[in-house]
C-alpha atoms as an extended CHARMM CRD file, in Angstrom:
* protein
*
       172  EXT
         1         1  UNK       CA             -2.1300000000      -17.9700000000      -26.6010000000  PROA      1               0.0000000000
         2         2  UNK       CA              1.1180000000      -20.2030000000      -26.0200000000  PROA      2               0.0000000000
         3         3  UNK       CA              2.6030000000      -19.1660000000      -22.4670000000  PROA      3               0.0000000000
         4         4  UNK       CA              5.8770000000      -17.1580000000      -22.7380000000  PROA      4               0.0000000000
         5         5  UNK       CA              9.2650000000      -18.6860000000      -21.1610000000  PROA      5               0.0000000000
         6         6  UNK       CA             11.4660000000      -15.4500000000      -19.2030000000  PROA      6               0.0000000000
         7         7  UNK       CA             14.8440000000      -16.2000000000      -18.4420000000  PROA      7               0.0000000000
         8         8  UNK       CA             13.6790000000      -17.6550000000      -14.9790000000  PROA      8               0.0000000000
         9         9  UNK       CA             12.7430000000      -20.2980000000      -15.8060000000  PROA      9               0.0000000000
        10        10  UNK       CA              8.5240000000      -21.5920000000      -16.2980000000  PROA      10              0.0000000000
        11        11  UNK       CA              5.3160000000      -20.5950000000      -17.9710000000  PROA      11              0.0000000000
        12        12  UNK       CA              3.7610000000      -17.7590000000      -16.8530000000  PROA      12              0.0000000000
        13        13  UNK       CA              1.3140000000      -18.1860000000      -14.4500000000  PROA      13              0.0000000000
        14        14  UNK       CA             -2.2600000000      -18.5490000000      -15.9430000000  PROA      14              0.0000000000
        15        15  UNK       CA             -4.2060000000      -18.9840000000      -12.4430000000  PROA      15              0.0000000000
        16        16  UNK       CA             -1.9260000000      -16.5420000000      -10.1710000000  PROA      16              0.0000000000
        17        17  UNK       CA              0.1320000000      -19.4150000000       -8.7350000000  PROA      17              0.0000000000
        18        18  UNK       CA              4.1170000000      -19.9330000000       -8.4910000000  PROA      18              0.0000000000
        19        19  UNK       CA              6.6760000000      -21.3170000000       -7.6220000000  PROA      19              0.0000000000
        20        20  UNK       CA              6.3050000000      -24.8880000000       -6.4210000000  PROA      20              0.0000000000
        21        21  UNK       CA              6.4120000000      -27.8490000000       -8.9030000000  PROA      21              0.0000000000
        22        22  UNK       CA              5.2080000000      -26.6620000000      -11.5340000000  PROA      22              0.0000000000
        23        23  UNK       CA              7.3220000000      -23.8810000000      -11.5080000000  PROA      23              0.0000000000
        24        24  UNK       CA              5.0910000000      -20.8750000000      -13.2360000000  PROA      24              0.0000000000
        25        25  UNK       CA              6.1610000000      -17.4000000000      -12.8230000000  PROA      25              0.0000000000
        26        26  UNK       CA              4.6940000000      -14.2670000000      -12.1950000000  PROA      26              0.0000000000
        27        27  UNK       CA              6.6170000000      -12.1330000000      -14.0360000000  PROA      27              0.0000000000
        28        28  UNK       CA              4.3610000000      -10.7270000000      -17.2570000000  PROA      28              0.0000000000
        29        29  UNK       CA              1.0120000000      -12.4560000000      -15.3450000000  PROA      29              0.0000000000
        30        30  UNK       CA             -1.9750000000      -10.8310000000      -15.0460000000  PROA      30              0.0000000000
        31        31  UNK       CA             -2.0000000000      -11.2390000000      -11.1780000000  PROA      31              0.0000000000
        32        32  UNK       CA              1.2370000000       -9.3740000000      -10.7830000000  PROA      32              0.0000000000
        33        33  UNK       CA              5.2020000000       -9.7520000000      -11.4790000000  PROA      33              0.0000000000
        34        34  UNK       CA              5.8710000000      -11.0520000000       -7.5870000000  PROA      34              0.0000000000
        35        35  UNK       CA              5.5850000000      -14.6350000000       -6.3990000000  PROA      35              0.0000000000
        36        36  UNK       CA              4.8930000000      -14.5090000000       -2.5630000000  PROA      36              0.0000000000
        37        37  UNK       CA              6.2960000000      -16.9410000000       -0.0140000000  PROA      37              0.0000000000
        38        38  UNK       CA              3.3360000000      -18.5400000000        0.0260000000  PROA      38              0.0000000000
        39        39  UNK       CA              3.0020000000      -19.3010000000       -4.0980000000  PROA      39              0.0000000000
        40        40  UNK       CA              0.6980000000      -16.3800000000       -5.4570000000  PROA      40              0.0000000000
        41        41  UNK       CA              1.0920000000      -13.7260000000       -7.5800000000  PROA      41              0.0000000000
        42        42  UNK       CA              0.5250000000      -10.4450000000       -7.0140000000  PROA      42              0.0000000000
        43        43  UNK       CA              1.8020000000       -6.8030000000       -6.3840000000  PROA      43              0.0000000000
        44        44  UNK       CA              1.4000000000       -5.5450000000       -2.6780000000  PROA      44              0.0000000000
        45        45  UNK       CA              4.2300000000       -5.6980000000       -0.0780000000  PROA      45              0.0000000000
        46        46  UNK       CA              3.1000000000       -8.8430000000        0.7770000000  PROA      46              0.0000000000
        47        47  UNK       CA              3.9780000000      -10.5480000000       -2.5380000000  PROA      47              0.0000000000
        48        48  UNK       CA              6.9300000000       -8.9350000000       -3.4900000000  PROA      48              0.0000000000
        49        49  UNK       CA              8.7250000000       -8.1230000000        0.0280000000  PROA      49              0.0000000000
        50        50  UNK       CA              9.7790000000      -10.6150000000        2.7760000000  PROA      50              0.0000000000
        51        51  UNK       CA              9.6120000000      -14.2580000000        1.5990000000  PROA      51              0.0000000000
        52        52  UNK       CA              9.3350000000      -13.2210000000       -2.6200000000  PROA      52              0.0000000000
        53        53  UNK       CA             10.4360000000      -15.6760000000       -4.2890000000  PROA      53              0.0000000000
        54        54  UNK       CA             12.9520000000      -14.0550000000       -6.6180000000  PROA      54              0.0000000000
        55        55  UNK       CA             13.4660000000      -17.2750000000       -8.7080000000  PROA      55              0.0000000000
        56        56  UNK       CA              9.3000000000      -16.6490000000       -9.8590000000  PROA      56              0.0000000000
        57        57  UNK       CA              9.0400000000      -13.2120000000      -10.0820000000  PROA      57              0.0000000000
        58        58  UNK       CA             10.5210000000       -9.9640000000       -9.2270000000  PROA      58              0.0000000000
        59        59  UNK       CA             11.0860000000       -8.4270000000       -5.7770000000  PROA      59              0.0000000000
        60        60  UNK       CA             11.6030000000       -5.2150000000       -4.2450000000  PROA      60              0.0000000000
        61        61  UNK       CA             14.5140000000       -6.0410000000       -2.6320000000  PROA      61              0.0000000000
        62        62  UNK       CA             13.0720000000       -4.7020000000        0.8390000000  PROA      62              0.0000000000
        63        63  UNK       CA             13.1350000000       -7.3000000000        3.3570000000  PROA      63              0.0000000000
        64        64  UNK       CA              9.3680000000       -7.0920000000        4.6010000000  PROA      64              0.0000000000
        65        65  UNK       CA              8.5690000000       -8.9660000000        7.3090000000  PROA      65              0.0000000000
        66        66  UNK       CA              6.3210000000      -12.3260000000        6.1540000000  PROA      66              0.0000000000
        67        67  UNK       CA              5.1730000000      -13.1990000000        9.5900000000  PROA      67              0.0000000000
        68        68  UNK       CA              4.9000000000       -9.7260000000       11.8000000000  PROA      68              0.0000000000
        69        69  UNK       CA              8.3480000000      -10.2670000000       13.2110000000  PROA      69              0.0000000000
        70        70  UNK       CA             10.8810000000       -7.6940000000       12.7050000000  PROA      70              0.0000000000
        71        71  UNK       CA             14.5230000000       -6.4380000000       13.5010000000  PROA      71              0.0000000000
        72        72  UNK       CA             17.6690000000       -7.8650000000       13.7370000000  PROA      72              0.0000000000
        73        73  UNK       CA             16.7620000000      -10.3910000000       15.7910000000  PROA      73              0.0000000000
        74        74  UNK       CA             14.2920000000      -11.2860000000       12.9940000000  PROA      74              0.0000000000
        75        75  UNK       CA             16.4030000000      -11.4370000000        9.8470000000  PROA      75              0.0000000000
        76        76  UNK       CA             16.1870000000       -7.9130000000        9.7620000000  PROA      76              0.0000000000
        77        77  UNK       CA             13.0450000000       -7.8820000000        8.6890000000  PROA      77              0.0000000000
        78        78  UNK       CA             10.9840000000       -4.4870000000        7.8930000000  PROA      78              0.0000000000
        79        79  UNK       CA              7.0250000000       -4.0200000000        9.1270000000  PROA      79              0.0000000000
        80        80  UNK       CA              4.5040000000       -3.3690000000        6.8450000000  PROA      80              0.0000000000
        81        81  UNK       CA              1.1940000000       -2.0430000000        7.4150000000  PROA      81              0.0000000000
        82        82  UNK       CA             -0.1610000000       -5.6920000000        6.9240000000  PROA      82              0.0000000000
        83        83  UNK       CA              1.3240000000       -6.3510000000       10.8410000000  PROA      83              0.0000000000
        84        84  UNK       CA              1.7510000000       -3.0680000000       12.1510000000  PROA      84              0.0000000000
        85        85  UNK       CA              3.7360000000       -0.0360000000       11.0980000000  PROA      85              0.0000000000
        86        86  UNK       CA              6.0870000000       -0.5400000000       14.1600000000  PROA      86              0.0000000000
        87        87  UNK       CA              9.0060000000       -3.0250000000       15.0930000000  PROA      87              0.0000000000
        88        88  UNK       CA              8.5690000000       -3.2510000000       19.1650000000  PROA      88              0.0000000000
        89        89  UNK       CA             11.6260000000       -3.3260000000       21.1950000000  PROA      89              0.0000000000
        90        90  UNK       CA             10.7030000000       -6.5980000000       21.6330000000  PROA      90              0.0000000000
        91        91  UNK       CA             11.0220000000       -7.4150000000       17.2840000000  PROA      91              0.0000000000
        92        92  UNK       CA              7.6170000000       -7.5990000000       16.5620000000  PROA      92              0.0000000000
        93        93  UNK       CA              4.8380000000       -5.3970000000       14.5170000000  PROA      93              0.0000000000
        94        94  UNK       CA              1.8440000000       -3.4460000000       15.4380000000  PROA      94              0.0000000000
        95        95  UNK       CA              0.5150000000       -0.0630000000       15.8200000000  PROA      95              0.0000000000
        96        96  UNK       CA             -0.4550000000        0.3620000000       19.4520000000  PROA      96              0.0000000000
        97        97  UNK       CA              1.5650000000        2.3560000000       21.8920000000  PROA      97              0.0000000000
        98        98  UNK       CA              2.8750000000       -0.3210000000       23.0980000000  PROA      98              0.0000000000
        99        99  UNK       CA              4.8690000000       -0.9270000000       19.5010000000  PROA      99              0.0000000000
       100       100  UNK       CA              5.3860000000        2.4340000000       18.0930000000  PROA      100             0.0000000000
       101       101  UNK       CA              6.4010000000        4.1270000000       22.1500000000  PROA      101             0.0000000000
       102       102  UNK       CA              9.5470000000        3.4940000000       23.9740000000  PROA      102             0.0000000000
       103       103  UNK       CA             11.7110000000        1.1510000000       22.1960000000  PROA      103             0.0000000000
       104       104  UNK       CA             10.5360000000        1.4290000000       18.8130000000  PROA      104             0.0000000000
       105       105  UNK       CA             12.8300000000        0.5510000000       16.3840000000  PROA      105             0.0000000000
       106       106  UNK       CA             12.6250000000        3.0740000000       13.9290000000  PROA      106             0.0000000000
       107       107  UNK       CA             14.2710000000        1.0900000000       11.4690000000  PROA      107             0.0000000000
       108       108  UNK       CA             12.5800000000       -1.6760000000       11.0590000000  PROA      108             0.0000000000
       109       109  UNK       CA              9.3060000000        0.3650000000       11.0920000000  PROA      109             0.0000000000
       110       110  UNK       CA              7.4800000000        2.2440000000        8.7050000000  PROA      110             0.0000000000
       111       111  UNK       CA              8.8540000000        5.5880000000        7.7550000000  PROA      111             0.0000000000
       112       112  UNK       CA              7.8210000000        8.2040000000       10.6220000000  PROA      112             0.0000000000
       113       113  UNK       CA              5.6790000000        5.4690000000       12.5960000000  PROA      113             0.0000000000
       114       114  UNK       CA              7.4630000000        5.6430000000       15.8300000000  PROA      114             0.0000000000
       115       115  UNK       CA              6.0550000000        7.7660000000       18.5010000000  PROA      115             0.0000000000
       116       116  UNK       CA              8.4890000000       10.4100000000       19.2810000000  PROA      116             0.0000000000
       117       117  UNK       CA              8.1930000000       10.6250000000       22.9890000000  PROA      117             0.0000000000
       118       118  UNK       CA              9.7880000000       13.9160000000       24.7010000000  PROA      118             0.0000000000
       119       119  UNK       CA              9.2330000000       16.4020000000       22.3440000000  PROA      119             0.0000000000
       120       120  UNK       CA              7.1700000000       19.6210000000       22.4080000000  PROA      120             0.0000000000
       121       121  UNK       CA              4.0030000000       19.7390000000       21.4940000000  PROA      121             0.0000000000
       122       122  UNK       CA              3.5280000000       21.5250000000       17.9200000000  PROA      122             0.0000000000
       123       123  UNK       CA             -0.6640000000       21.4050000000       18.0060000000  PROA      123             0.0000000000
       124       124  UNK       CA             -1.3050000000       21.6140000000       21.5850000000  PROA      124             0.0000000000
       125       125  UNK       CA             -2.1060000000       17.7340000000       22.0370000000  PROA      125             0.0000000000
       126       126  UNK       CA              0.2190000000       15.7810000000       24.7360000000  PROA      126             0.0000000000
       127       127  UNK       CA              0.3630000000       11.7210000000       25.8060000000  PROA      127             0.0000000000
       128       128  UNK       CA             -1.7040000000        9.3940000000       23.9380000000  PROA      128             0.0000000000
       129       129  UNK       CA             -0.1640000000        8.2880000000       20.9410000000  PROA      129             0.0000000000
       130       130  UNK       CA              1.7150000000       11.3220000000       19.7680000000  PROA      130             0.0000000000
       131       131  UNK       CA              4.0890000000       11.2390000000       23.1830000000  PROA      131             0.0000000000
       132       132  UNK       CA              4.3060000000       15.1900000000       23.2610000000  PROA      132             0.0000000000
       133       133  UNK       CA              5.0790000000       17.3860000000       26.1760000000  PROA      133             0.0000000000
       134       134  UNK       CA              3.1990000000       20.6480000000       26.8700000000  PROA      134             0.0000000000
       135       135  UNK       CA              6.6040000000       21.6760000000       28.6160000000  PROA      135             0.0000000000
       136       136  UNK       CA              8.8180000000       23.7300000000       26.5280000000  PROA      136             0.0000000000
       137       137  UNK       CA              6.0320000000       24.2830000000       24.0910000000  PROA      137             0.0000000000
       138       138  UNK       CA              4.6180000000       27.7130000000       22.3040000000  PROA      138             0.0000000000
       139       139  UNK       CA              1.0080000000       26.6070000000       24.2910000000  PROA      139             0.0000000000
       140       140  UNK       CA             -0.3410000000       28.0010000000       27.1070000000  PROA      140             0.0000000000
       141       141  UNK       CA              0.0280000000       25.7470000000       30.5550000000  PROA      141             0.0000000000
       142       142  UNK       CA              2.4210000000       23.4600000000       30.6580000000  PROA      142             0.0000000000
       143       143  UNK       CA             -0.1710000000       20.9430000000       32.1600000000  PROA      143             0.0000000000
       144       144  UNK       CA             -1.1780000000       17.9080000000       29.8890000000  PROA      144             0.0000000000
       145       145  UNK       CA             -5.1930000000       16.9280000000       30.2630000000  PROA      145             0.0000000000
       146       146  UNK       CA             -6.3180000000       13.4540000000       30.6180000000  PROA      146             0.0000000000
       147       147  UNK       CA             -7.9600000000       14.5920000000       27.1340000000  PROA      147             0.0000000000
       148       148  UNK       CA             -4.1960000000       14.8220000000       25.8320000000  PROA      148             0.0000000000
       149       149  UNK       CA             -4.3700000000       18.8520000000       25.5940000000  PROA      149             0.0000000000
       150       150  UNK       CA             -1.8440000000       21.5480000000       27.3150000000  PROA      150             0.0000000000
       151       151  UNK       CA             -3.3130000000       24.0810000000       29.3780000000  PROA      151             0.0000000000
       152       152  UNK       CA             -3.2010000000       25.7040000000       32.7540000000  PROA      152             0.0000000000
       153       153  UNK       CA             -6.3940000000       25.2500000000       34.4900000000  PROA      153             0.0000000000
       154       154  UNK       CA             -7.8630000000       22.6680000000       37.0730000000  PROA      154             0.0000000000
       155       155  UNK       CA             -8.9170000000       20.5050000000       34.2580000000  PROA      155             0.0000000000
       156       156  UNK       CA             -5.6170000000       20.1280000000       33.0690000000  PROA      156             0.0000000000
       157       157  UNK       CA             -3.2300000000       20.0880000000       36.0180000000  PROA      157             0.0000000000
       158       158  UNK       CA             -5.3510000000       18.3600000000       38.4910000000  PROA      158             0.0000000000
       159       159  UNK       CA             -4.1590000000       14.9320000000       39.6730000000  PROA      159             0.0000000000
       160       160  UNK       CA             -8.3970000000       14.5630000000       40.5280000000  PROA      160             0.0000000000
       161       161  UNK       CA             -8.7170000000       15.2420000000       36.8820000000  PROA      161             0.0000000000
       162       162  UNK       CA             -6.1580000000       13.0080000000       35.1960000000  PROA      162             0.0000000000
       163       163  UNK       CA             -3.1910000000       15.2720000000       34.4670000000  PROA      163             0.0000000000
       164       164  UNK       CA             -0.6830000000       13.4560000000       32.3850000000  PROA      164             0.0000000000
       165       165  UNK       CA              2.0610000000       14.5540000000       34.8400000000  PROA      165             0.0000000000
       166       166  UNK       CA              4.6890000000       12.2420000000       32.7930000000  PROA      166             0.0000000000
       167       167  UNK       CA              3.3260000000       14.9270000000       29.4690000000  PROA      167             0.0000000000
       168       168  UNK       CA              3.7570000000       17.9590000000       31.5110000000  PROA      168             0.0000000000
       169       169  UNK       CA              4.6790000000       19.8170000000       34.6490000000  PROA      169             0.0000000000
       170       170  UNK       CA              3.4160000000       17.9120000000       38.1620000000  PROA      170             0.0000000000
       171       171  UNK       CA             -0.0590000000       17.6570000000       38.6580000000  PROA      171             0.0000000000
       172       172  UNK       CA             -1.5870000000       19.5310000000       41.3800000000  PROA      172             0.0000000000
């Protein structure tokens, strides 16, 4: 079968390469219709978001991030779950608390992926990676566990235990 010539420009890739000298596309390939920064074809966010190569392929037209950097200190670039879900204060992606706590940049991350930190609990869980409060809440005790649960007893609001005094009321 003769390879087809789109209005890009180049053969259609027959190995799942683009771009580069030889200039094949991926648009109609069997590997997928986006040429990565890197010179393969394929489908995922990491072919046709940050660093697709428009002139081989298509592309969403989201600006993934190609590297794990993100924000607007970082071309404005969007995480994907290939780095982390969350763009760190600091402009870079991963899924610890550390990237999705305080200073998440909610929109350079993943729909939803930042930790909202501060608000009531709506399951009865506190701290860890949710960032919920057991003050304020429809749960009994207003004490967060060092298990990450609300309650009112010894277990939960004793400093000796682990109370999560920054999830709840003071530890006793």
């Amino acid at each position: 079968m003769a390879a087809s010539v789109f209005s890009q420009g180049g053969q259609i890739s027959s190995d799942g390469t683009c771009g580069g000298a030889a200039g094949q596309i991926c648009t109609g390939s069997a590997f997928g219709n986006c040429c990565s920064s890197y010179g393969y074809c394929g489908n995922t966010t990491a072919h046709c978001g940050g660093g697709c190569q428009p002139n081989f392929g298509t592309c969403d037209g989201i600006n993934y991030s190609p590297d794990g950097s993100c924000g607007p200190t970082f071309s404005n670039y969007i995480c994907t779950p290939n780095f982390g879900n969350c763009c760190s204060g600091s402009g870079y992606c991963g899924n610890s608390t550390a990237y999705c706590g305080a200073g998440c940049q909610g929109s350079y991350s993943t729909t939803g992926a930042c930790l909202t930190t501060g608000v009531s609990s709506v399951d009865g869980s506190c701290g860890g990676t949710n960032g919920y409060t057991c003050t304020g809440g429809a749960f009994d005790g207003q004490c967060c566990s060092a298990y990450g649960w609300c309650g009112s007893d010894t277990a939960h609001c004793s400093a000796a235990a682990g109370c999560q005094s920054a999830f709840g009321a003071p530890c006793t």
